[in-house]
C-alpha positions in Angstrom: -19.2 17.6 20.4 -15.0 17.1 20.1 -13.3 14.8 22.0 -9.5 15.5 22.8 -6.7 12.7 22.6 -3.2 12.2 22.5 -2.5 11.8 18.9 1.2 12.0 17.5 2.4 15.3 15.9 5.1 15.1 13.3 6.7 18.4 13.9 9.9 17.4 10.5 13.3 16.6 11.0 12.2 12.9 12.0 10.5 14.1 15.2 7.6 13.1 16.7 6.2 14.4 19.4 2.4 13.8 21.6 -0.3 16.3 22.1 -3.8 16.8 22.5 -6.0 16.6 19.6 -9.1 17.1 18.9 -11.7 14.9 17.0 -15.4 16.0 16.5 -18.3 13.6 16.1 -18.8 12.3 12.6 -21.6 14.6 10.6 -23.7 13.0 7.9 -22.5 10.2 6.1 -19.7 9.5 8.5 -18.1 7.4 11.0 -15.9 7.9 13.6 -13.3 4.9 14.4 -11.3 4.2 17.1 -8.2 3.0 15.1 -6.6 -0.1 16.1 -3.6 -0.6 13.5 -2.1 1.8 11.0 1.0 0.3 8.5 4.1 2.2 7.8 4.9 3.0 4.5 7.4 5.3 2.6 5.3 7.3 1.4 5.2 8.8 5.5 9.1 9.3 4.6 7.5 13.2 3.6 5.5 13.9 6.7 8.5 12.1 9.0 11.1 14.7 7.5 9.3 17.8 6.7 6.2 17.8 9.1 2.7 17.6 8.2 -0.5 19.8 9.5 -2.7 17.0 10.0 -1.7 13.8 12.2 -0.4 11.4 9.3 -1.2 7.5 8.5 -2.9 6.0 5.6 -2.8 2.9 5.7 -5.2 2.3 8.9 -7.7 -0.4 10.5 -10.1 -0.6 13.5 -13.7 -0.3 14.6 -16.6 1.9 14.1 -17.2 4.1 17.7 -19.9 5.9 16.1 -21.7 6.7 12.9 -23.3 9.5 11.3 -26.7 10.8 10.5 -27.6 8.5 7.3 -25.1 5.7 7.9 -25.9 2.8 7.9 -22.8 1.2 9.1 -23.0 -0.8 12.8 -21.2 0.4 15.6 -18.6 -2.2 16.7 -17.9 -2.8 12.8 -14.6 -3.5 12.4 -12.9 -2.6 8.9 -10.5 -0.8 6.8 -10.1 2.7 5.5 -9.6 3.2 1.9 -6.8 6.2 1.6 -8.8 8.2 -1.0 -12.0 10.1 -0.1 -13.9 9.2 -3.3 -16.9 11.3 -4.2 -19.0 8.8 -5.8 -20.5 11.0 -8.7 -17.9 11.4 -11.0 -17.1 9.8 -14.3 -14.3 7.6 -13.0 -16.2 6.7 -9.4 -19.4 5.5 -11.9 -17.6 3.4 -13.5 -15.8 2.1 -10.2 -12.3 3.7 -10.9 -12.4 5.7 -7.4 -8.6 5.5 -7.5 -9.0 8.2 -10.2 -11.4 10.0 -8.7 -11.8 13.4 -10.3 -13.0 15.0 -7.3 -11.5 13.4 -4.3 -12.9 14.9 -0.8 -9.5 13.7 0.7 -6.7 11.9 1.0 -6.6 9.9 4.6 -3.6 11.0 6.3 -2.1 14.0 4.3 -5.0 16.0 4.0 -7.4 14.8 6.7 -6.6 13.0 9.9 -5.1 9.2 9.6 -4.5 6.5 11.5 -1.3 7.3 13.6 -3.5 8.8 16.1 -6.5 6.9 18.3 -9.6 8.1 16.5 -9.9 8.8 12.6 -13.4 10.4 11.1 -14.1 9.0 7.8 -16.7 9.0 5.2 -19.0 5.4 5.0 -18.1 5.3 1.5 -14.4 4.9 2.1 -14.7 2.3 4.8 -14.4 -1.3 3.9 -15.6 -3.9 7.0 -13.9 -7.0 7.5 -15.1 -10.6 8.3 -14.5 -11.8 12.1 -11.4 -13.6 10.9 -9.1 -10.9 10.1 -6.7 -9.8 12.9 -7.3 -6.5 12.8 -3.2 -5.7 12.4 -3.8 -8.4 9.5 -6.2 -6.0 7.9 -4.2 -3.3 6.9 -2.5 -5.6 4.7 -5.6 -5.1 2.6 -4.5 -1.6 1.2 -1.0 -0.8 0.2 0.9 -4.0 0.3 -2.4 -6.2 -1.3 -4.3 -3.7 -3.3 -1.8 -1.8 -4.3 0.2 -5.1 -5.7 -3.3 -6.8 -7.0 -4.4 -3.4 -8.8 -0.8 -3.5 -10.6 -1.4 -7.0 -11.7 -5.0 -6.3 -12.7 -3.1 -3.6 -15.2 -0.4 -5.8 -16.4 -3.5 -8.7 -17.4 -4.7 -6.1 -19.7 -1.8 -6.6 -22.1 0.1 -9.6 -21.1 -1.6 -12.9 -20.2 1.3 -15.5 -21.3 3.0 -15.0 -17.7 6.0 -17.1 -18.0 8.3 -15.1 -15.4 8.1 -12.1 -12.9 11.1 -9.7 -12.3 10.0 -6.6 -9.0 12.5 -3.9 -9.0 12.9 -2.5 -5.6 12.0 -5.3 -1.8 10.3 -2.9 0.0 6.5 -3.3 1.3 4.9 -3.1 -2.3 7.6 -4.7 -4.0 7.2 -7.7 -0.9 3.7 -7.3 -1.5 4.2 -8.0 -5.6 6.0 -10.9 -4.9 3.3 -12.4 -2.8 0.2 -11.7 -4.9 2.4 -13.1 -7.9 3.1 -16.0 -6.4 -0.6 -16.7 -5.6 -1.5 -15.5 -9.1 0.6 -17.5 -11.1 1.7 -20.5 -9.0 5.1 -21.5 -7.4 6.1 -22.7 -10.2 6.3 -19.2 -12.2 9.6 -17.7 -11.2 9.5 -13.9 -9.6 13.0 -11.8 -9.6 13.4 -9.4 -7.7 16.5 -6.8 -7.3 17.7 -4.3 -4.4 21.0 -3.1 -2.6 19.6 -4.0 0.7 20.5 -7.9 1.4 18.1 -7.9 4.3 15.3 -6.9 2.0 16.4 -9.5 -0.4 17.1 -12.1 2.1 13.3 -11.6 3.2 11.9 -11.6 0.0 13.3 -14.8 -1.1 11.7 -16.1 2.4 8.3 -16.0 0.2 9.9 -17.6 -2.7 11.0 -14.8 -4.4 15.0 -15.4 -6.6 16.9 -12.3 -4.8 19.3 -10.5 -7.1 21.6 -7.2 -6.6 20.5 -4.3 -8.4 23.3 -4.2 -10.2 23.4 -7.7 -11.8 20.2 -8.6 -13.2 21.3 -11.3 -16.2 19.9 -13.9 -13.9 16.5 -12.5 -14.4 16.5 -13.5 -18.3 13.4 -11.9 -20.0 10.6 -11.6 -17.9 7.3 -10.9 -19.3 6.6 -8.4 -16.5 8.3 -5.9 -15.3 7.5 -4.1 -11.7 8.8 -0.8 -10.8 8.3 -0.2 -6.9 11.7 1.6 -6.6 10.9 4.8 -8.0 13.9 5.2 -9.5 14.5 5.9 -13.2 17.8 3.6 -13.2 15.6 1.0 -12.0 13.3 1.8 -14.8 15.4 2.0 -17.3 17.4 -1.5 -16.5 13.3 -3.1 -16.3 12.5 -2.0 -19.7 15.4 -3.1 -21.3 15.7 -6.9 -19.2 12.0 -7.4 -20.7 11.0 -9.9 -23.2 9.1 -9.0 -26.4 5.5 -8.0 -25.7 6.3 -7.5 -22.3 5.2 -4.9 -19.9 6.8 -2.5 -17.7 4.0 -1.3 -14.9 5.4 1.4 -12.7 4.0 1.4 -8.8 6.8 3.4 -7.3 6.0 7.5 -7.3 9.7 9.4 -7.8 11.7 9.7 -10.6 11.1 9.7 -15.0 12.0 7.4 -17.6 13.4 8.3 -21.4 12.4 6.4 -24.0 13.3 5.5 -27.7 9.8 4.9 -29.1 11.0 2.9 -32.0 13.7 0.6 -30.0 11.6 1.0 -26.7 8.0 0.1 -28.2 7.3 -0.2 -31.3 9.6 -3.0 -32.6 9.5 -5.2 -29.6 5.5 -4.4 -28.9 6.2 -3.5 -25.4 3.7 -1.6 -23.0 4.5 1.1 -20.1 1.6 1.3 -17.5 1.2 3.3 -14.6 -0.9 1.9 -11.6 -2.1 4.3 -9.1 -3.2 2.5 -6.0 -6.3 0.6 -6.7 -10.3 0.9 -6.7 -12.7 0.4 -3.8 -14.3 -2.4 -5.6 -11.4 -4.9 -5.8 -11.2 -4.7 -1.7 -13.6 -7.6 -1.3 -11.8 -10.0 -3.3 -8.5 -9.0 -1.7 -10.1 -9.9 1.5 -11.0 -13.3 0.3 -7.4 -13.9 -0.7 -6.9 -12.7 3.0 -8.6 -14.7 4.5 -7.5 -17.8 2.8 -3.7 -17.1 3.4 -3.7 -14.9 6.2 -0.7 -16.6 7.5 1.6 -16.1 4.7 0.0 -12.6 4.0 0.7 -11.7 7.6 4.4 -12.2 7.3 4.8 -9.4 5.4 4.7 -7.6 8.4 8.1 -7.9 10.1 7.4 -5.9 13.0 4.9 -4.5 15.0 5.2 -1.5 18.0 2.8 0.8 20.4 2.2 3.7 19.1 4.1 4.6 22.2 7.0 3.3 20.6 5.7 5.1 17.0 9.6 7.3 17.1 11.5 4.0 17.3 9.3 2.2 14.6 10.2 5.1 12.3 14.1 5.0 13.0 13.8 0.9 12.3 11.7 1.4 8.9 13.9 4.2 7.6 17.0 1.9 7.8 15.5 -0.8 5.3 15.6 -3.5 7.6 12.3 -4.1 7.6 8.9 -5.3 6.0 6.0 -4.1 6.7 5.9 -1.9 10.0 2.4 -1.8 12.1 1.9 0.6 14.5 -0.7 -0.6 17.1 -3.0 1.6 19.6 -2.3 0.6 23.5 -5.7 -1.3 24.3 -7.0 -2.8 21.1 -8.2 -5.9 20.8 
């Protein structure tokens, strides 16, 4: 059986438009939610521009409607939905890296269905319940802007432990969402930078105790032990790796643009250490949602607006202008 709904269609251009959809029950292994929140996040700036086959949204929360032939996940559960489709049998899901899955089903939102539109089908595997406590807006801080920034810590602790300072390039949801896990990871007392052309952005940032500083004067910063990249931007990149201190690291978040190196200069003689992090794995979702639930009111001012998905065409115009934090889209209804 299919159910039809409005869902909204990105047609490119920065137009989005309403039509019927269709969403069939969930098949073995699966569960069909009635999404309640779905976070913007710049990696929609794609599907907003050029269009996108399937509805978009990957960053999506809400509760279980119905559930699949083997799973064993309660209707009424309410939860969050992991963006990558992990298969669960390959060499990097057994060992728990199911961001590096090497045979992803999907990815939630720009291959499948996501969470812009009122129902979402999703595999069990990739769904993540929350405790009673979570605001279910609240819980879609749990993926990009937590696990995202918690995963690039986690990889950062591999080389560097001796955290003395923190410098973010770019004050956009993940670089916000740096700034806050940093500042619960290594105490207000450790000073985090962070750089952008946008004054609002900065202005915001420093609202969580973060020292704001143009992109274009970063002396302030000193030599930070880590480096973030969430700009993309090989400029950015560049100016990170050189501000750094010896040993220090350079972990890249941001998806865009390349780096040149001088591996003498660059690495070897200072001992410095280029990481990428890629999202983050399933398994670090439950403590994340520990952290949530101790400081879900400081978390949940990361998101600096929130609008019906009525409203989804003017949340979009607001977002793109970078006057913004975070950006939840909420269904009509919800509780």
């Amino acid at each position: 059986m299919t159910r039809t709904a409005l869902a909204p269609r990105f047609t490119g251009a920065g137009n989005i438009e309403f039509a019927d959809h269709e969403y069939p029950d969930p098949g073995p292994g699966q569960l069909l939610l009635a999404v309640q929140a779905n976070a913007l996040c710049g990696t929609d700036r794609g599907q907003y521009y050029d269009g996108s086959d399937v509805v978009p949204g990957h960053e999506a929360a809400g509760t279980v409607l119905q559930a699949g032939e083997g799973a064993s996940t309660p209707v009424g559960s309410r939860g969050a939905v992991f963006l990558m489709d992990f298969c669960g049998e390959c060499r990097s899901c057994k060992l728990n890296a199911t961001n590096q899955c090497l045979a992803k089903r999907a990815d939630m939102g720009f291959t499948n269905d996501g969470g812009y539109g009122p129902y979402e089908l999703v595999h069990e595997s990739n769904f993540f319940p929350i405790t009673d406590d979570i605001e279910i807006g609240n819980a879609t801080m749990l993926l990009d802007v937590m696990g995202t920034s918690s995963h690039a810590l986690g990889r950062a602790a591999l080389v560097r432990q001796d955290v003395e300072s923190v410098y973010i390039a770019g004050a956009g949801p993940i670089g916000l969402g740096l700034t806050v896990m940093s500042k619960l990871k290594f105490g207000a007392d450790v000073p985090v930078y962070i750089s952008d052309f946008s004054r609002w952005r900065l202005d915001f940032a420093e609202s969580f105790g973060a020292i704001p500083l143009l992109a274009d004067d970063l002396k302030a910063a000193g030599s930070p032990d880590l480096a973030f990249d969430a700009s993309g931007k090989e400029s950015a990149r560049r100016a990170a790796l050189d501000l750094i201190s010896q040993r220090g690291v350079l972990i890249c978040v941001g998806h865009g643009e390349s780096i040149t190196i001088d591996v003498s200069s660059d690495l070897i003689a200072p001992e410095h250490a280029i990481l990428g992090s890629e999202y983050f794995r399933y398994d670090e979702m439950p403590g994340n949602l520990a952290v949530l639930a101790e400081h879900q009111d400081l978390i949940s001012r990361v998101i600096s607006h929130r609008f019906p998905v009525s409203e989804i065409g003017e949340a979009f115009r607001l977002f793109m202008t970078g006057e913004t934090g975070k950006v939840v889209i909420t269904q009509e209804g919800a509780a």
